[in-house]
DRENTORKOL-3810 file (N, C-alpha, C; in nm, 4 decimals):
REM DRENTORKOL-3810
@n.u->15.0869; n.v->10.0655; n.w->13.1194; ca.u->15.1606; ca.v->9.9797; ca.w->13.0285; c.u->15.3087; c.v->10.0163; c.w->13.0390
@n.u->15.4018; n.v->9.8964; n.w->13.0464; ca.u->15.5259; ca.v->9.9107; ca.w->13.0286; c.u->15.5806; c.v->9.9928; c.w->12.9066
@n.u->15.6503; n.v->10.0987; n.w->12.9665; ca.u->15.6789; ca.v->10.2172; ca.w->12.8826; c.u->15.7532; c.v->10.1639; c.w->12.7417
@n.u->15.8226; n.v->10.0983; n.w->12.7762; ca.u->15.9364; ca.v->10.0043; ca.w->12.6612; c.u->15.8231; c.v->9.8763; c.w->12.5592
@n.u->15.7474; n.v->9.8606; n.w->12.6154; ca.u->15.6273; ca.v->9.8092; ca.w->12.5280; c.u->15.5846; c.v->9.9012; c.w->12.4315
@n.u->15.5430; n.v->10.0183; n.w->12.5167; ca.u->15.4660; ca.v->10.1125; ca.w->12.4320; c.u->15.5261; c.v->10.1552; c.w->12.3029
@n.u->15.6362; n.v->10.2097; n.w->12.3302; ca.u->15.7089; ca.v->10.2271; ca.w->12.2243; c.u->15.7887; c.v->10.1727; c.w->12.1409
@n.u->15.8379; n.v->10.0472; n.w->12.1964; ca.u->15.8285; ca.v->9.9211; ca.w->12.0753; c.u->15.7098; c.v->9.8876; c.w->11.9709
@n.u->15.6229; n.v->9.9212; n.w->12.0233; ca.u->15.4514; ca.v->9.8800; ca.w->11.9269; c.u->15.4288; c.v->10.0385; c.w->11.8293
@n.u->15.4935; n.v->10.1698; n.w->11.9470; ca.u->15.4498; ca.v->10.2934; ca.w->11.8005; c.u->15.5645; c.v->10.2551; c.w->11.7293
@n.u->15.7115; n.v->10.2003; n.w->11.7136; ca.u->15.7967; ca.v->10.2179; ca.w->11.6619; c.u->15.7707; c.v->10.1403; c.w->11.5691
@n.u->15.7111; n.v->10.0111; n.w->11.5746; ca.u->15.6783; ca.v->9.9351; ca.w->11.4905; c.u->15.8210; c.v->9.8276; c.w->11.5098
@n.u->15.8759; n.v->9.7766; n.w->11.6044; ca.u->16.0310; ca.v->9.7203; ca.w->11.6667; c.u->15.9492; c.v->9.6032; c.w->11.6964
@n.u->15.9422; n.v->9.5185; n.w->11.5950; ca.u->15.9284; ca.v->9.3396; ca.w->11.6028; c.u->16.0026; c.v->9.3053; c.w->11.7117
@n.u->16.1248; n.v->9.3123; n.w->11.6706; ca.u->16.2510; ca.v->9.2768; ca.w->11.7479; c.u->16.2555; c.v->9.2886; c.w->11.8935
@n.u->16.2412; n.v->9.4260; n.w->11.9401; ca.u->16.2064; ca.v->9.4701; ca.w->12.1060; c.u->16.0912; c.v->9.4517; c.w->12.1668
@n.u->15.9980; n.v->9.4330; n.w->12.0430; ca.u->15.8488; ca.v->9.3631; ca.w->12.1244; c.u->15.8801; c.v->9.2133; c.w->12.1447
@n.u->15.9518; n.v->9.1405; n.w->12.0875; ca.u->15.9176; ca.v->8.9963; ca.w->12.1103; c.u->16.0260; c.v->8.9682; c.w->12.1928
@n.u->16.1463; n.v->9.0186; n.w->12.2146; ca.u->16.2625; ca.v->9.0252; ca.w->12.3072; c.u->16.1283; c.v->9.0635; c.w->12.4914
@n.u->16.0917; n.v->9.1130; n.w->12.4504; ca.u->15.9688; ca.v->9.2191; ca.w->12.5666; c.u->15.8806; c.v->9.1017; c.w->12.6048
@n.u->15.7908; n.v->9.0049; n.w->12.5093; ca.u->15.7153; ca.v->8.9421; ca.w->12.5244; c.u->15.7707; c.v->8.8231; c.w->12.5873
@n.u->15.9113; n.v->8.7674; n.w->12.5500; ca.u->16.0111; ca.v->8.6165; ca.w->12.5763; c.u->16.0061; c.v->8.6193; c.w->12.7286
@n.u->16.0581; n.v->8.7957; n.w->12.7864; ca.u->16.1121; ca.v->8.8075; ca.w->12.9210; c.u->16.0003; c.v->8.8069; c.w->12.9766
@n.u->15.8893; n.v->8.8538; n.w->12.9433; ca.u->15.8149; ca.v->8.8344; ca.w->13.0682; c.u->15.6545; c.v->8.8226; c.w->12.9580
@n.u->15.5852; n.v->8.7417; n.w->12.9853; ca.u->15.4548; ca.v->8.7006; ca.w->12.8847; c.u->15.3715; c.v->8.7763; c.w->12.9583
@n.u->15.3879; n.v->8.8562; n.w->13.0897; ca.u->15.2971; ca.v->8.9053; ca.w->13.1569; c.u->15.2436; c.v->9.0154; c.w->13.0921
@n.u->15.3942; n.v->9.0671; n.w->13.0541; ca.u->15.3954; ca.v->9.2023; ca.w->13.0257; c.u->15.2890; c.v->9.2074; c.w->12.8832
@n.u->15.2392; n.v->9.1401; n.w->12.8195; ca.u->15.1629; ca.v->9.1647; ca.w->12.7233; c.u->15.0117; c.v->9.1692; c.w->12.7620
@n.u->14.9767; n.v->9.1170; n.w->12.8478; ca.u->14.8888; ca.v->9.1726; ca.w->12.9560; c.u->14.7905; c.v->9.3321; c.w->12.9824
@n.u->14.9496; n.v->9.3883; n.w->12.9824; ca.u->14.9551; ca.v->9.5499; ca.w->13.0050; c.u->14.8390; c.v->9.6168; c.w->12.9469
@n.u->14.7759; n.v->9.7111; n.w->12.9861; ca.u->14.6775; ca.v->9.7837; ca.w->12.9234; c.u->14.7561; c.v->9.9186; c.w->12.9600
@n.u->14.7222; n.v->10.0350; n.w->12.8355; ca.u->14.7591; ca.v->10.2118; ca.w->12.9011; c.u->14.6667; c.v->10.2286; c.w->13.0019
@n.u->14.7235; n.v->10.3276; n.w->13.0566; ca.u->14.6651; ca.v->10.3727; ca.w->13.1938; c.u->14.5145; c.v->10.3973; c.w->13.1657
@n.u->14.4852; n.v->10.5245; n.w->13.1323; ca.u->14.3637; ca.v->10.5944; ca.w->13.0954; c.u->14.2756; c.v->10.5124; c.w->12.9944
@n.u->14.3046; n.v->10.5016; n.w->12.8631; ca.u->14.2129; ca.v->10.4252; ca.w->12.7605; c.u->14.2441; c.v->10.2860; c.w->12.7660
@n.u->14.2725; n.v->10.2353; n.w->12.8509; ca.u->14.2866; ca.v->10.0559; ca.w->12.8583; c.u->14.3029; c.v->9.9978; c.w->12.7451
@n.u->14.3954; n.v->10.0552; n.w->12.6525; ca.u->14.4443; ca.v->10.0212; ca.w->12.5337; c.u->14.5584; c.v->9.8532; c.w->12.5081
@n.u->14.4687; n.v->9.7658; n.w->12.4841; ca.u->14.5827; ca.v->9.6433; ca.w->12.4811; c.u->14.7171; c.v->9.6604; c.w->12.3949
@n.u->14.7917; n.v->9.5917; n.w->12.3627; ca.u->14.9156; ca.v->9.5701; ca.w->12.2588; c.u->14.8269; c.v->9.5504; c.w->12.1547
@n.u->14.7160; n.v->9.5096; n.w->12.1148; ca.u->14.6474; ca.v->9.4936; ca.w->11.9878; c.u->14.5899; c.v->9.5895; c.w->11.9125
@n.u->14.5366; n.v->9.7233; n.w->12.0176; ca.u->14.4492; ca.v->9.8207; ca.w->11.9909; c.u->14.5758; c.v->9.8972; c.w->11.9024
@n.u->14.6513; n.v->9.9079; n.w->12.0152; ca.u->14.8091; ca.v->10.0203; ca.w->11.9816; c.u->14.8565; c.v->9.9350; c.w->11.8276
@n.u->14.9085; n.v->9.8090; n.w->11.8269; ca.u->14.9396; ca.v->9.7954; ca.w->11.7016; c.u->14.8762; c.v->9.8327; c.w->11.5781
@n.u->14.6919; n.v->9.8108; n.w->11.6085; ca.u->14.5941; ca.v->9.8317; ca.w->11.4853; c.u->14.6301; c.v->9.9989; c.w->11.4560
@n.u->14.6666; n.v->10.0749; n.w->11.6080; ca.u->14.6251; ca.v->10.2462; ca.w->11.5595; c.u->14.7161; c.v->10.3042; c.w->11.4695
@n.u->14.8753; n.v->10.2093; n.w->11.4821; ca.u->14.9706; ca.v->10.2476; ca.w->11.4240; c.u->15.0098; c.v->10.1734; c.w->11.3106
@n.u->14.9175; n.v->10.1292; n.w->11.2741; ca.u->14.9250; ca.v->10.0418; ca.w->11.1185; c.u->15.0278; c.v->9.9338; c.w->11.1485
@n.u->15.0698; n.v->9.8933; n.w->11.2251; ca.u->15.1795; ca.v->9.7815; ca.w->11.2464; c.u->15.1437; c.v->9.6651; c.w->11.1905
@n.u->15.1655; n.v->9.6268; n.w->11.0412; ca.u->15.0873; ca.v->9.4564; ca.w->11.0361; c.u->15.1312; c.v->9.3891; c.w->11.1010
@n.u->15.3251; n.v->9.3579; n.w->11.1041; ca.u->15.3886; ca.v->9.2553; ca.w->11.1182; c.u->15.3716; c.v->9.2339; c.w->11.3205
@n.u->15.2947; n.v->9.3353; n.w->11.3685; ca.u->15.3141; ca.v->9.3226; ca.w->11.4988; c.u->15.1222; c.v->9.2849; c.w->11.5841
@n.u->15.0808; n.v->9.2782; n.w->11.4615; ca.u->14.9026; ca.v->9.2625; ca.w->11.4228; c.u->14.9578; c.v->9.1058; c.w->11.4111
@n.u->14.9963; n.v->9.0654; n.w->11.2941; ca.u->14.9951; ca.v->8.9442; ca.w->11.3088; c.u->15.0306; c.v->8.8743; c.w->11.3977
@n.u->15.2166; n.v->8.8954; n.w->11.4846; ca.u->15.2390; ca.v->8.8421; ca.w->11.5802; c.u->15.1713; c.v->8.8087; c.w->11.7308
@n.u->15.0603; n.v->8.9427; n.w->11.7333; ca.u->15.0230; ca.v->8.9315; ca.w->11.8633; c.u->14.8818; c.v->8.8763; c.w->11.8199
@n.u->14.8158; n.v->8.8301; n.w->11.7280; ca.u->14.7084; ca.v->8.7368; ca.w->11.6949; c.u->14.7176; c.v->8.5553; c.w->11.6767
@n.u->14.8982; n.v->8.5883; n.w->11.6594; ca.u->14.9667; ca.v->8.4470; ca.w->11.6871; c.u->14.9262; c.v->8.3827; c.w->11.8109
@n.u->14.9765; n.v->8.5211; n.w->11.9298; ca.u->15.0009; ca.v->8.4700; ca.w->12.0000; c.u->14.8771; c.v->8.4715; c.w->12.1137
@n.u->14.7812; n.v->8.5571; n.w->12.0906; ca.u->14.6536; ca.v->8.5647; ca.w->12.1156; c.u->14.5542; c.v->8.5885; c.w->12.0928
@n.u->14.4974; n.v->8.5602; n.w->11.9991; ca.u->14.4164; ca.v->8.5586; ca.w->11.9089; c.u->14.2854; c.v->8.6454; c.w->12.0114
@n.u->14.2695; n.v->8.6098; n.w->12.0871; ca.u->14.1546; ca.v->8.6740; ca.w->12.1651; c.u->14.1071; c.v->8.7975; c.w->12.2000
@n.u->14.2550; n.v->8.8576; n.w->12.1870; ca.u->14.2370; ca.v->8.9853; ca.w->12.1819; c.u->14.1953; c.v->9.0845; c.w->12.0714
@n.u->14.1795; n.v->8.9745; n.w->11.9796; ca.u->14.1144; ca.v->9.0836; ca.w->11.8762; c.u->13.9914; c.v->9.1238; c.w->11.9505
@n.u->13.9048; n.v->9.0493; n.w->12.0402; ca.u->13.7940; ca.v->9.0860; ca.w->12.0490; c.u->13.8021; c.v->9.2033; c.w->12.1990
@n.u->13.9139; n.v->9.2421; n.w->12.2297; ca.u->13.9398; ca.v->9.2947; ca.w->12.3854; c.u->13.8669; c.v->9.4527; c.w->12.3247
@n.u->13.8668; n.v->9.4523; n.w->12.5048; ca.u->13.7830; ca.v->9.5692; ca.w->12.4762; c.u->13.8359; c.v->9.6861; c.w->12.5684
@n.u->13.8881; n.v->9.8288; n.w->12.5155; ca.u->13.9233; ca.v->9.9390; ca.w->12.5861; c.u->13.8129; c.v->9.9815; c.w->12.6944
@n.u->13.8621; n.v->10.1186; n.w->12.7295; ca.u->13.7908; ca.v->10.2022; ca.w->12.8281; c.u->13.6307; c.v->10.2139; c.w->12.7364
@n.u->13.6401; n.v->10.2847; n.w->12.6241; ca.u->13.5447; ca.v->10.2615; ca.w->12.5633; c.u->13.4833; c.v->10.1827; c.w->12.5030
@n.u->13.4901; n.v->10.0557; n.w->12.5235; ca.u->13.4206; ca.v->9.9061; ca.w->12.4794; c.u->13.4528; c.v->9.8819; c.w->12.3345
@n.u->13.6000; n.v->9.9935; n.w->12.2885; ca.u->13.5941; ca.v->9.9434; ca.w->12.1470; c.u->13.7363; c.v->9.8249; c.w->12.1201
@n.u->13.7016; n.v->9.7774; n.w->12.0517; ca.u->13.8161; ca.v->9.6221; ca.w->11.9650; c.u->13.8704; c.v->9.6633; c.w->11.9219
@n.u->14.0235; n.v->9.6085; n.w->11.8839; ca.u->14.1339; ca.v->9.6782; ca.w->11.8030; c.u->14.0802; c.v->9.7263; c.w->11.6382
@n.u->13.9554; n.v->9.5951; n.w->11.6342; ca.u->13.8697; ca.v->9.6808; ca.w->11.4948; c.u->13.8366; c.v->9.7397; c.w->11.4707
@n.u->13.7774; n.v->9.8214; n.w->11.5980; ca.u->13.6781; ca.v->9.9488; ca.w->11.5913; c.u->13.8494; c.v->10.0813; c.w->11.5513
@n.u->13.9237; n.v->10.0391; n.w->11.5978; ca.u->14.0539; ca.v->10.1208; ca.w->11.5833; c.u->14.1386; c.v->10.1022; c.w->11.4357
@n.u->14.0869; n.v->9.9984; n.w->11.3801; ca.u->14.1693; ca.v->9.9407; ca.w->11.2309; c.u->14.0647; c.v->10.0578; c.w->11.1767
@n.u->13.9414; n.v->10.0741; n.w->11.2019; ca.u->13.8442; ca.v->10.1344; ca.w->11.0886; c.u->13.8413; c.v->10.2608; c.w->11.1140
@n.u->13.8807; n.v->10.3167; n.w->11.1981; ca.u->13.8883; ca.v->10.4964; ca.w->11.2399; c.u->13.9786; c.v->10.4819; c.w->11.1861
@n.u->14.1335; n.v->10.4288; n.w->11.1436; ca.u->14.2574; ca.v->10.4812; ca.w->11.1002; c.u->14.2411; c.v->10.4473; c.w->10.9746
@n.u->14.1142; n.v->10.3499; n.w->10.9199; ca.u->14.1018; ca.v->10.3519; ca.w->10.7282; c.u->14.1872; c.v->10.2112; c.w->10.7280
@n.u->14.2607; n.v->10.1414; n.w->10.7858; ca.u->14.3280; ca.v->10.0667; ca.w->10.7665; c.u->14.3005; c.v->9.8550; c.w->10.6960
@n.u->14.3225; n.v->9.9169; n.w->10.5986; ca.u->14.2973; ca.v->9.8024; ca.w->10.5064; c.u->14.3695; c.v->9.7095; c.w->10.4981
@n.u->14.4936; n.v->9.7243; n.w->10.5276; ca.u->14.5596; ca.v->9.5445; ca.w->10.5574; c.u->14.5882; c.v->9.5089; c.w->10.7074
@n.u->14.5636; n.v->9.5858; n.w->10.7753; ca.u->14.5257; ca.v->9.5419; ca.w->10.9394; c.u->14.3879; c.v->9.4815; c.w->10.9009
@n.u->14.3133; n.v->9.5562; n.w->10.9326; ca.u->14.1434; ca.v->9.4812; ca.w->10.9133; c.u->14.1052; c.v->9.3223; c.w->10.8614
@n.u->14.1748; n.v->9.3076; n.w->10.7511; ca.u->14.1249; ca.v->9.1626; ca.w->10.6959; c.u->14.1910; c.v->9.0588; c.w->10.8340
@n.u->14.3101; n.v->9.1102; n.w->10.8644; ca.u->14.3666; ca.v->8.9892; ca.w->10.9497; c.u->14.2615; c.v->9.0187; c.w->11.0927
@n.u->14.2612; n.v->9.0780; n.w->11.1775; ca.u->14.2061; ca.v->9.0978; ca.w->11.2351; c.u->14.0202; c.v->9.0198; c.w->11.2342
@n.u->13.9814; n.v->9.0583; n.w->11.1151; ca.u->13.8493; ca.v->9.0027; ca.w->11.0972; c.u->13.8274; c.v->8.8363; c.w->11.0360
@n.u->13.9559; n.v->8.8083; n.w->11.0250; ca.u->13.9921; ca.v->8.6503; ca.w->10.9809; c.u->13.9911; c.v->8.5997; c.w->11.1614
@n.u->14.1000; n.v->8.6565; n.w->11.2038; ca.u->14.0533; ca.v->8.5985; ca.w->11.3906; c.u->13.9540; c.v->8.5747; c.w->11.4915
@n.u->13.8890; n.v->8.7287; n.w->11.4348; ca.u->13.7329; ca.v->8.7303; ca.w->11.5292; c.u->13.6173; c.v->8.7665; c.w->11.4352
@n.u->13.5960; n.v->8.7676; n.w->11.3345; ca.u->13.5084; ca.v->8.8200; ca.w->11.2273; c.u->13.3393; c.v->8.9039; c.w->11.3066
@n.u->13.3267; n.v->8.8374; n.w->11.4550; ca.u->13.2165; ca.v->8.8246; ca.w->11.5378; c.u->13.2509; c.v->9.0024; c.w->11.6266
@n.u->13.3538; n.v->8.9994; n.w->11.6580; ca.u->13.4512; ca.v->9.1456; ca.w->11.7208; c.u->13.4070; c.v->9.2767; c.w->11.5891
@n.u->13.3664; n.v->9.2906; n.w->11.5122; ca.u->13.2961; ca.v->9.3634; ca.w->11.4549; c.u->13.2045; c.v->9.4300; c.w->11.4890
@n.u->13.1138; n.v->9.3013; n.w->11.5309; ca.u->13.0063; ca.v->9.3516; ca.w->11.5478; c.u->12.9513; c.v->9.4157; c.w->11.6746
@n.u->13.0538; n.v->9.4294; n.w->11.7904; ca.u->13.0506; ca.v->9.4693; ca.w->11.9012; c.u->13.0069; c.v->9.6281; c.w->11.8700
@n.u->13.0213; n.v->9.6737; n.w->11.9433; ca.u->12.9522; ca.v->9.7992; ca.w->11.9821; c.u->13.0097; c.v->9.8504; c.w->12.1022
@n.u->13.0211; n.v->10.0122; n.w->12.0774; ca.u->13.1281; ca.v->10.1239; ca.w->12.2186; c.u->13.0333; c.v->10.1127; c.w->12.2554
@n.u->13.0875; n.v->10.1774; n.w->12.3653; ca.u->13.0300; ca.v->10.2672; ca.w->12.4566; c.u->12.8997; c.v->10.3743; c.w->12.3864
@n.u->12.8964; n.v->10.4403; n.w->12.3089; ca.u->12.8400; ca.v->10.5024; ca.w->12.2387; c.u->12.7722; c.v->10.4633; c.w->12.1012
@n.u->12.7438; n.v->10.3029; n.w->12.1554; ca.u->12.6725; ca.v->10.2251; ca.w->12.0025; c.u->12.7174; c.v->10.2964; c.w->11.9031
@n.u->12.8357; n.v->10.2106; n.w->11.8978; ca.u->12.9076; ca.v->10.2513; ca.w->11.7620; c.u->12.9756; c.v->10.1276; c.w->11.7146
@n.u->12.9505; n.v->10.0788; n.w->11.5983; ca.u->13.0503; ca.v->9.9394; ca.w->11.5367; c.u->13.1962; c.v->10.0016; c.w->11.4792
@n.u->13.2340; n.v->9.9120; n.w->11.4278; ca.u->13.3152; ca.v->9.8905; ca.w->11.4006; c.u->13.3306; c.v->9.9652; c.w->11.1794
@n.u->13.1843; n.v->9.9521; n.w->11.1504; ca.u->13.1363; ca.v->9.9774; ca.w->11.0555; c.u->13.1077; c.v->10.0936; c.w->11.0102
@n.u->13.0186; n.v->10.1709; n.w->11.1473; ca.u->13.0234; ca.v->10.3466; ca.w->11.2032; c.u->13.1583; c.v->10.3784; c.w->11.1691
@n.u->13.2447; n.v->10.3341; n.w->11.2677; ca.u->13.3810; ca.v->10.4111; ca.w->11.2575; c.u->13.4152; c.v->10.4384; c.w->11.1058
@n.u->13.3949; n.v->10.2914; n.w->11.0352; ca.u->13.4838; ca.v->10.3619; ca.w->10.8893; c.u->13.4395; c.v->10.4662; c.w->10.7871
@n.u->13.2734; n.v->10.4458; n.w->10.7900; ca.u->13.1874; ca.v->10.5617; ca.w->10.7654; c.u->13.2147; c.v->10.6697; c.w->10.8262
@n.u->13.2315; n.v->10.7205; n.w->10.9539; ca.u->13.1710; ca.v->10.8218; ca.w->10.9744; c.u->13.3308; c.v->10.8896; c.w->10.9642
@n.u->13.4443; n.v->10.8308; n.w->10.9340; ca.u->13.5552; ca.v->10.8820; ca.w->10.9235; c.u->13.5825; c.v->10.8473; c.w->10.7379
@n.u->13.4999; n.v->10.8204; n.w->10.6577; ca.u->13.5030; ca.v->10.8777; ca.w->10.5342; c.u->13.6001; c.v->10.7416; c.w->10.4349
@n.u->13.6396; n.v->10.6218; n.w->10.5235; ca.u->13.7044; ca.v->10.5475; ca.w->10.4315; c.u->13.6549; c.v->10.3947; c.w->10.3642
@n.u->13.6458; n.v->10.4701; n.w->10.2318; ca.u->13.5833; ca.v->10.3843; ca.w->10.1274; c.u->13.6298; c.v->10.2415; c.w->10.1506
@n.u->13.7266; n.v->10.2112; n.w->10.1033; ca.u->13.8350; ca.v->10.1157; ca.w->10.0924; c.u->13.7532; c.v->10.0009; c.w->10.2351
@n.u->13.7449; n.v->10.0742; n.w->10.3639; ca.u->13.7343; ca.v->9.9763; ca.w->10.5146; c.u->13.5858; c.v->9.9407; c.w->10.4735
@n.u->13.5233; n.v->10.0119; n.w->10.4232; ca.u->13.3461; ca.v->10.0028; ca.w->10.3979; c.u->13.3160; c.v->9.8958; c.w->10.3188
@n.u->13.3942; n.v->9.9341; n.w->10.1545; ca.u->13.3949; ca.v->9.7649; ca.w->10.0590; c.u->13.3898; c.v->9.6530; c.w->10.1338
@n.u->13.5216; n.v->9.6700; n.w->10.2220; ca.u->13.5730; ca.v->9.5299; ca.w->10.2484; c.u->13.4338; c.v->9.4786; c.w->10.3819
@n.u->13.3987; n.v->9.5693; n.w->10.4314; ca.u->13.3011; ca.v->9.5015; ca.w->10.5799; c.u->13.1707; c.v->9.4658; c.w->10.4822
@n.u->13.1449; n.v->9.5353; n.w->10.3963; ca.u->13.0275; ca.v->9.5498; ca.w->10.3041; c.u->13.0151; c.v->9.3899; c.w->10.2425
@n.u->13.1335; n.v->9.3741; n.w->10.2010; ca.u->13.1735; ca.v->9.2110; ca.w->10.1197; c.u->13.1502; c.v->9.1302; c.w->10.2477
@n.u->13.0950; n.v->9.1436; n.w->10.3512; ca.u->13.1360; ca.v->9.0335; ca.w->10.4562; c.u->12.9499; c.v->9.0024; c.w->10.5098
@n.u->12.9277; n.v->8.8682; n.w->10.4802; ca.u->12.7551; ca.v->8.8573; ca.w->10.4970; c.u->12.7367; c.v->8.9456; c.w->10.5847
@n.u->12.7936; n.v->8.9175; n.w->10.7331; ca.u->12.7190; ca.v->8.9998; ca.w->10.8707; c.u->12.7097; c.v->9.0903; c.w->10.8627
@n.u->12.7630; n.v->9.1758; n.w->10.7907; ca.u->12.7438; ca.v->9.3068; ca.w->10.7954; c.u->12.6214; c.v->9.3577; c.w->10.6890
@n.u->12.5954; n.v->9.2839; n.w->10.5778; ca.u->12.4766; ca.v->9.2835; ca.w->10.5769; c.u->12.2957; c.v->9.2625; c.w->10.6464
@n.u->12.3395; n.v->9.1951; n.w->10.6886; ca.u->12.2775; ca.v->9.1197; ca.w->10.8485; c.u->12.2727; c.v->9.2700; c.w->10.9623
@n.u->12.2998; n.v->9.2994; n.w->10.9628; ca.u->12.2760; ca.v->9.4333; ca.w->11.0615; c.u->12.2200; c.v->9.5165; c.w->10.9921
@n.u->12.1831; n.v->9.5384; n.w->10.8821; ca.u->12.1029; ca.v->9.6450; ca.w->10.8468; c.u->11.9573; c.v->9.6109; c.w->10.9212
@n.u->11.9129; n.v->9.4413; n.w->10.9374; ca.u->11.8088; ca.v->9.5088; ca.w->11.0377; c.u->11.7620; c.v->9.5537; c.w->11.1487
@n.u->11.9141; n.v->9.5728; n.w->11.1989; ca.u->11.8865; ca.v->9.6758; ca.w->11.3394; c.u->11.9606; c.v->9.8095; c.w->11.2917
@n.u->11.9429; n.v->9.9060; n.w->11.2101; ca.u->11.9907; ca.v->10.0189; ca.w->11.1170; c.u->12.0753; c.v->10.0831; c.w->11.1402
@n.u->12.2075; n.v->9.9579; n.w->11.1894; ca.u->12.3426; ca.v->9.9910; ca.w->11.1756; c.u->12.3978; c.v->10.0329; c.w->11.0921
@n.u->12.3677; n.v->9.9849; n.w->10.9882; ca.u->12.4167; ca.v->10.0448; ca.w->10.8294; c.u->12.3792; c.v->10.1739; c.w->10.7747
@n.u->12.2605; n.v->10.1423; n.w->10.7478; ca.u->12.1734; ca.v->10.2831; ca.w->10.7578; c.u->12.2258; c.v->10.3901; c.w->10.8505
@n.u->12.2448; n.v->10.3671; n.w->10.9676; ca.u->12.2829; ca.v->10.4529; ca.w->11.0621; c.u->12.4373; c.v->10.4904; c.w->11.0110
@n.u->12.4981; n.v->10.4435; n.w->11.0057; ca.u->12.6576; ca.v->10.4724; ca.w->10.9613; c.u->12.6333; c.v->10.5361; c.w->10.8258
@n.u->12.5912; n.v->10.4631; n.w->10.7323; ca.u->12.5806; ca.v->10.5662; ca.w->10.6270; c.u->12.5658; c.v->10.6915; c.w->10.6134
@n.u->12.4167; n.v->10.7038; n.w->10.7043; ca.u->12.3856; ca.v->10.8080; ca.w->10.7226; c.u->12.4495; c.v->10.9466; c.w->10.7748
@n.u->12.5607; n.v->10.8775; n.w->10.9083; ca.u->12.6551; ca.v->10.9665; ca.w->10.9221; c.u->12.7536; c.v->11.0296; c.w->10.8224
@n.u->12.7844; n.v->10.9313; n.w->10.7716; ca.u->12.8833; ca.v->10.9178; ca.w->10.6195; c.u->12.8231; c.v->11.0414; c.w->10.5583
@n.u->12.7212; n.v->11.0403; n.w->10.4780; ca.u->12.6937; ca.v->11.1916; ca.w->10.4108; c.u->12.6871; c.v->11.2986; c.w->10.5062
@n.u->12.6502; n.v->11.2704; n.w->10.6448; ca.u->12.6285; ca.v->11.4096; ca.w->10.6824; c.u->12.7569; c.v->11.4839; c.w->10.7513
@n.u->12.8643; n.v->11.4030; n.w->10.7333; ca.u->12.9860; ca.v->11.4363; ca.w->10.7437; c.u->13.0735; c.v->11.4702; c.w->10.6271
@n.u->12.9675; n.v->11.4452; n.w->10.4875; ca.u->13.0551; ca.v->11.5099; ca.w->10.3647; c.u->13.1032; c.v->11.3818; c.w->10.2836
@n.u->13.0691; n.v->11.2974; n.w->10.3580; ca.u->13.1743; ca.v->11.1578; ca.w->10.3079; c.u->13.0695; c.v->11.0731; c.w->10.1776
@n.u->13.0447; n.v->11.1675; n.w->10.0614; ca.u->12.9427; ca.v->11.0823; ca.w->10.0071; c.u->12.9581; c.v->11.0220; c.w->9.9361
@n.u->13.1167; n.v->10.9574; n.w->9.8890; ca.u->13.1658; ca.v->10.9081; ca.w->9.8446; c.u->13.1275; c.v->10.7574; c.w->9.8337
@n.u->13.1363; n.v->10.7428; n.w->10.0369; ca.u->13.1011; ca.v->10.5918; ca.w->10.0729; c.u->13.0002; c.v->10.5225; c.w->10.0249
@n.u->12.8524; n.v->10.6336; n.w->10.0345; ca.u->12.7577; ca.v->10.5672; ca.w->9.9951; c.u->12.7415; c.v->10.5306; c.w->9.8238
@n.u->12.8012; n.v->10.6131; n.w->9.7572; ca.u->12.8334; ca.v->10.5852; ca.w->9.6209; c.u->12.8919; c.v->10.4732; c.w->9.5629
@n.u->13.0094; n.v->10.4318; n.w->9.6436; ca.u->13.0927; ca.v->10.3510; ca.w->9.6383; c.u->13.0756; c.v->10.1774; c.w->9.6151
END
């Protein structure tokens, strides 16, 4: 990935990302070297809304892209706990949830097994994710949830 991308998206620089995107549309393209991280994954990891929204403007598809490890910028909104990335994100692809890593893991796992209440409500409120408890996705994430200390979630 174009180095000046990259760090326009951790900086959270609207301005130099879309100056970046005008000159060349390719360049949004770009994946990081090693974790094949899109502009979508990187915006979700760094809480960027205003750069979440722009690049769902402008490609909505990538909510559903998928890294080295087969995970969606969702599976990355819910490891970082992130609650106003997530809704937009799951308004684009609501279906990108339900994907699964490399290591059958949702999007749902992640927020469980990293302890945040807040990402759990909100997937919890969403039918499909009820809908997977009968393949014991839920169950399964939960389950991690306490045995990581997090027993909050299941309380919750």
């Amino acid at each position: 990935m174009d180095p000046s991308l990259f760090e326009a998206i951790a900086k959270n620089e609207r301005r130099t990302f879309m100056n970046l995107v005008c000159e060349n549309g390719e360049i949004f393209q770009e994946r990081t070297a090693k974790t094949l991280h899109t502009p979508l994954h990187l915006a979700s990891r760094f809480d960027n809304i205003n750069l979440v929204t722009e690049i769902i403007k402008l490609y909505p598809d990538m909510v559903a892209a998928e890294n080295s490890k087969r995970e969606t910028p969702l599976h990355e909104a819910c490891r970082q706990g992130d609650v106003k990335v997530l809704p937009l994100l799951l308004d684009a692809s609501p279906w990108a949830a339900c994907k699964l890593n490399s290591d059958n893991q949702s999007a749902f796992y992640m927020a469980c097994s990293h302890g945040h209440l807040n990402v759990v409500k909100l997937l919890l409120g969403k039918p499909w994710v009820q809908g997977l408890e009968e393949y014991s996705f839920v169950q399964n994430s939960l389950h991690v949830a306490v045995s990581r200390g997090y027993t909050v979630v299941c309380m919750g």
